[in-house]
C-alpha positions in Angstrom: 13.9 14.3 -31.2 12.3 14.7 -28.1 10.6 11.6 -26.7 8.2 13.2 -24.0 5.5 12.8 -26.5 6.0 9.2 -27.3 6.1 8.7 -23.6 2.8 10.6 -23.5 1.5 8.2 -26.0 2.4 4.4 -24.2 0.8 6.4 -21.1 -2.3 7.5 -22.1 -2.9 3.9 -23.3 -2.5 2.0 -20.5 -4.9 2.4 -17.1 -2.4 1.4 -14.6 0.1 4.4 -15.8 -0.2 7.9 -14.7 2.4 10.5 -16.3 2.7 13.7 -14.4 5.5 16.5 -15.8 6.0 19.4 -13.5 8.7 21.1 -12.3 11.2 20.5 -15.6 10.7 16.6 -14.6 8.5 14.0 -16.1 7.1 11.0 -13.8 5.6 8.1 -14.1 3.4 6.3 -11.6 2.4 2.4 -12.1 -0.3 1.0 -10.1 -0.5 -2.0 -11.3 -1.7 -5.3 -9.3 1.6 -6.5 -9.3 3.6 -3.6 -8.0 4.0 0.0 -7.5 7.0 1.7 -9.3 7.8 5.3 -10.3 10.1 6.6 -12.8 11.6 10.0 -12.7 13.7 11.7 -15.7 14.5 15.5 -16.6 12.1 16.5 -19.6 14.7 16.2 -22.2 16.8 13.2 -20.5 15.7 11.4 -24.2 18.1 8.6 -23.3 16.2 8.1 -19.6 13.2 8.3 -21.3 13.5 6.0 -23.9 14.4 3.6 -21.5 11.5 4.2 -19.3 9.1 3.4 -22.5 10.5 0.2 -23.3 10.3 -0.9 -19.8 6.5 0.0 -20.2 6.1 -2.1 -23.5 8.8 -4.9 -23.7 10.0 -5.2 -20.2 9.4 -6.0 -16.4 6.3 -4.0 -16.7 4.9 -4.7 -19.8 1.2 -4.9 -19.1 0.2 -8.8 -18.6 -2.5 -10.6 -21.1 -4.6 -13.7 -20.6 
């Protein structure tokens, strides 16, 4: 299964994110307060992907809550 869409998802819910595909490449932009960061993958790179999207929710750049 694809994960593109899923990725879609976590993006559009989160302000600081910006997902741009173009070019056969997906990328995403965080412009967070605590530090810029990009990620780059092929469209179908699932495995890249998947990794990109728990970054956004569980890891280094999970968004921080008071």
């Amino acid at each position: 299964m694809k994960q593109i869409g899923n990725l879609a998802i976590v993006c559009a819910r989160r302000k600081d994110v910006t997902l741009r595909i173009e070019q056969g490449r997906v990328k995403v932009l965080l412009s967070g307060t605590y530090a810029p960061a990009a990620f780059s993958a092929d469209w179908d790179d699932d495995e890249t992907i998947l990794s990109v999207i728990h970054e956004l929710n569980f890891g280094r750049y999970t968004p921080k809550t008071l």
